[in-house]
N, C-alpha and C positions, 0 to 999 in steps of 0.2 A: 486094053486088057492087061498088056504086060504091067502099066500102071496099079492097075487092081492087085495085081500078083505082089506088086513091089511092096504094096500097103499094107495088104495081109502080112508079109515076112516082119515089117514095122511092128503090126499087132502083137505078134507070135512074139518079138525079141521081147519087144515092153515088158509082156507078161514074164517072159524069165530073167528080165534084170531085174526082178522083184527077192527073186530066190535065191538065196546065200550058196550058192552050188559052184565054187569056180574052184577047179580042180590045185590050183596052188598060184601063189602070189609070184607074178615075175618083175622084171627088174623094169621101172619106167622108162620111156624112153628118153633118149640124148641125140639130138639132129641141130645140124645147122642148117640155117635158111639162108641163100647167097643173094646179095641185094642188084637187082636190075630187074630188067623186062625179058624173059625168053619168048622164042616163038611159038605159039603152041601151033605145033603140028604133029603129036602125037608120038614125039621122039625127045630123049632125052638125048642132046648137042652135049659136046662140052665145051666145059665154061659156063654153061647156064643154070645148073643149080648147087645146092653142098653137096655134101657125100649125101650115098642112100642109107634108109635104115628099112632092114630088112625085117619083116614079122615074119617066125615061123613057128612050128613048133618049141622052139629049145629058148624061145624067151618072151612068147605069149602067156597068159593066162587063160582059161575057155571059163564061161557061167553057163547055166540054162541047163545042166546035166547034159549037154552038147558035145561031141566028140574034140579032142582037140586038132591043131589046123595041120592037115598032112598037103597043104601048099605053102610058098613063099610070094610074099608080097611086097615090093621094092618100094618104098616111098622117098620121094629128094621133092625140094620144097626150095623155092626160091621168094623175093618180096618186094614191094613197091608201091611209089606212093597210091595205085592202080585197086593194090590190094593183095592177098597171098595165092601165087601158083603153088598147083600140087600137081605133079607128075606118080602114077601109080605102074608098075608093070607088076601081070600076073599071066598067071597059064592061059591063056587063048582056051582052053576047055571048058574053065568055070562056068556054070550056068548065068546066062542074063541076068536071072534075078536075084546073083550073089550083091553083098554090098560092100564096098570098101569106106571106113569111113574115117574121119577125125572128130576127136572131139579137144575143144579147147575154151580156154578163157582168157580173149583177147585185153587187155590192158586193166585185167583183174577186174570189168565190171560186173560180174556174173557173182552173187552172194555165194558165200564159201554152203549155203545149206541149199542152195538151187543145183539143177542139171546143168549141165555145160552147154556151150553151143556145138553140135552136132551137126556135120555135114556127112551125107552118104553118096558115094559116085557108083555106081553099076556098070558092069561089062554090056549093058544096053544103051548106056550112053544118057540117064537118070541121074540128074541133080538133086538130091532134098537135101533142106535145110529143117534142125529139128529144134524143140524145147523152147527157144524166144522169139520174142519180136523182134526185130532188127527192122535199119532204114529199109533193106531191100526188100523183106516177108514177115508176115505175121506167122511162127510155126506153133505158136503157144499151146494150141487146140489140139493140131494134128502136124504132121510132118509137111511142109510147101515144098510144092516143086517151084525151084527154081532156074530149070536147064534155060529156060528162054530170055534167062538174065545173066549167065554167065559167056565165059568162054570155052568153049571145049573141042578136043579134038581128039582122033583114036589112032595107030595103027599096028599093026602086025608087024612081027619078025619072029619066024621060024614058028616054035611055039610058045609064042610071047605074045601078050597084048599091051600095049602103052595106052595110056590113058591121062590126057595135060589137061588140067581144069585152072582159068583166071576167077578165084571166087574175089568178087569184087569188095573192092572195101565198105562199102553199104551193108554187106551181110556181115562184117564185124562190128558195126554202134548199133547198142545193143539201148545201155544209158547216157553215154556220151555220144552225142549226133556229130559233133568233129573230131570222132576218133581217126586218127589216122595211124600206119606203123611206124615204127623208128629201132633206128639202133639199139637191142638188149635182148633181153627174151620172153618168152609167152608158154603161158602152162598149156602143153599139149600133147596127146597119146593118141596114134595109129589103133584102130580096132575093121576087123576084117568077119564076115557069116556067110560062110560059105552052104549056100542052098542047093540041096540035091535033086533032080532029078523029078523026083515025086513032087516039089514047089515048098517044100519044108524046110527049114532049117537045120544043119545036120553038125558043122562043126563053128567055132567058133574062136577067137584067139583076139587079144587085149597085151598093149606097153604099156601096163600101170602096175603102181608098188601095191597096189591095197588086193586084198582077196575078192574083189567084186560083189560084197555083199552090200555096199550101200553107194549109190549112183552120186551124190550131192559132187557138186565141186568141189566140196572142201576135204572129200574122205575118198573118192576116188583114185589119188594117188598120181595124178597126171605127170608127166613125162613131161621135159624142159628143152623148147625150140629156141636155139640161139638167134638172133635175126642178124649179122653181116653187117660190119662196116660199107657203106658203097662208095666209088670213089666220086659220088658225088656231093659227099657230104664235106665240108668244107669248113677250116677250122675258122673258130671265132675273130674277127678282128681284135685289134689293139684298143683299150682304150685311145683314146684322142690325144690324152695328155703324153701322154707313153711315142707316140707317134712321130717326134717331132717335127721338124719346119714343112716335113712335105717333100725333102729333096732327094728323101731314099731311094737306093737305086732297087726299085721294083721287077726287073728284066733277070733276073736269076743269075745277078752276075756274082762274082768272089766275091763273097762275106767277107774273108781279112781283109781284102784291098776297101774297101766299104768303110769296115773300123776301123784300118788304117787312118782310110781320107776326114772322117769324121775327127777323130782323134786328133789329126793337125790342127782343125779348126777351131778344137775347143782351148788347145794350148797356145794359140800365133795370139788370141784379143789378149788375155792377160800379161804376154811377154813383150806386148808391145806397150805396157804401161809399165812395166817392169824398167824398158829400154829409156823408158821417158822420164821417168824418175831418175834412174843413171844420169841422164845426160845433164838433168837439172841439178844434179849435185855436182857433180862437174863443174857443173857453170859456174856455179856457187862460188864454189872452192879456188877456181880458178880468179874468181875478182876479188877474194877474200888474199891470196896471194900476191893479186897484183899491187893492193893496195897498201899491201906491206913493202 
């Protein structure tokens, strides 16, 4: 049933992101995402994700003639080769059938005139994925659940709810089947429907530059997720030639002492045929005088 409820609010949004109604344009959002694996246990650790970015009233947009958002909603975002966690905290009050969502365009394969990829989490503990088909769901049609594909976990503190979602990386290849993340960033904007009470949709709040009158990718205005150097990214080797004989000292010892040693080597072969031409003129000059 909660299901059904969650679909109708889907229906209800559709119909008013059709409607040029969004009470004023806000500023897109700016988030970094920290590279590792956290634990999802419904807590945000630290160290485990970037900063949060907070949606609230004073830098959302609202559409649908919807009230704007008189809650705040925390989102921090971390990534891996796994896929992208999202961690959400909200008021423990919100109705179940509110939605927290993301919308984004992972490694730009999403046409700039299409909807974005659309994921929605619920304070019921509701996965959907919307608009494409990805490796993981077909959402083209209608919105897929996907909770029994991800990771999730919830819990409470004070009146706070957390809420850690691993959306795996399957539900980001969309046209690239070996998409994977990396190091740089991804167009992407928090949007938050808070449903009242009566099963309706009542306020609504959006981190995009555009006035929410047109959904496409490419005019929605999306907001710019940094994705984190991780320390396990590891710089390039040397060319070969660049490398020499092999004898480097690899073990993190003193660089000068290193050029140092190197440096003797290169200047002892030449000074030693330096020395041997000396000697040979020497010699020379010495039987040249003798025989005078």
């Amino acid at each position: 049933m909660k299901k059904i409820g969650i679909l109708f609010v889907c229906v209800v949004l559709a119909v008013a992101m059709a409607l040029p109604t969004a009470v004023f344009a806000a500023d897109a959002m700016t988030a970094t995402a920290k590279a590792g694996d956290p634990t999802v246990d419904g807590k945000v650790s630290d160290g485990e994700y970037g900063d949060a970015f907070v949606l609230n009233k004073d830098n959302a947009a609202s559409w649908g003639g919807l009230g704007a958002l008189s809650v705040e909603v925390s989102f921090n975002f971390a990534w891996s080769s796994k896929g992208l966690y999202v961690a959400v905290t909200y008021p423990k009050a919100m109705t179940e059938a509110s939605q927290i969502q993301i919308d984004c365009n992972p490694g730009d394969q999403i046409d700039a005139a299409q909807q974005g990829l659309f994921f929605t989490i619920t304070p019921a503990g509701e996965v959907l994925l919307h608009n494409q088909k990805t490796a993981l769901a077909d959402a083209t049609a209608a919105p897929a659940s996907i909770k029994d594909k991800v990771t999730i976990a919830s819990a409470e503190d004070g009146d706070l709810k957390t809420t850690e979602v691993l959306l795996p990386i399957e539900a980001f290849r969309i046209s690239d089947d070996s998409f994977t993340f990396a190091e740089g960033t991804m167009a992407l904007s928090p949007f938050v429907v808070v449903v009242g009470a009566d099963g309706a949709p009542a306020e609504t709040g959006a981190a995009v530059s555009s006035d929410l009158s047109d959904w496409a990718v490419g005019k929605l205005g999306l907001g710019t997720l940094t994705l984190e150097k991780g320390e396990q990214t590891a710089e390039p080797p040397a060319d070969n030639d660049q490398q020499g004989s092999g004898n480097e000292n690899t073990t993190g010892g003193n660089d000068k002492e290193d050029n140092a040693t190197t440096g003797d080597i290169n200047w002892f072969v030449p000074a030693v045929f330096v020395v041997a031409a000396a000697a040979m003129m020497l010699s020379t000059l010495y039987r040249r005088t003798k025989a005078n």
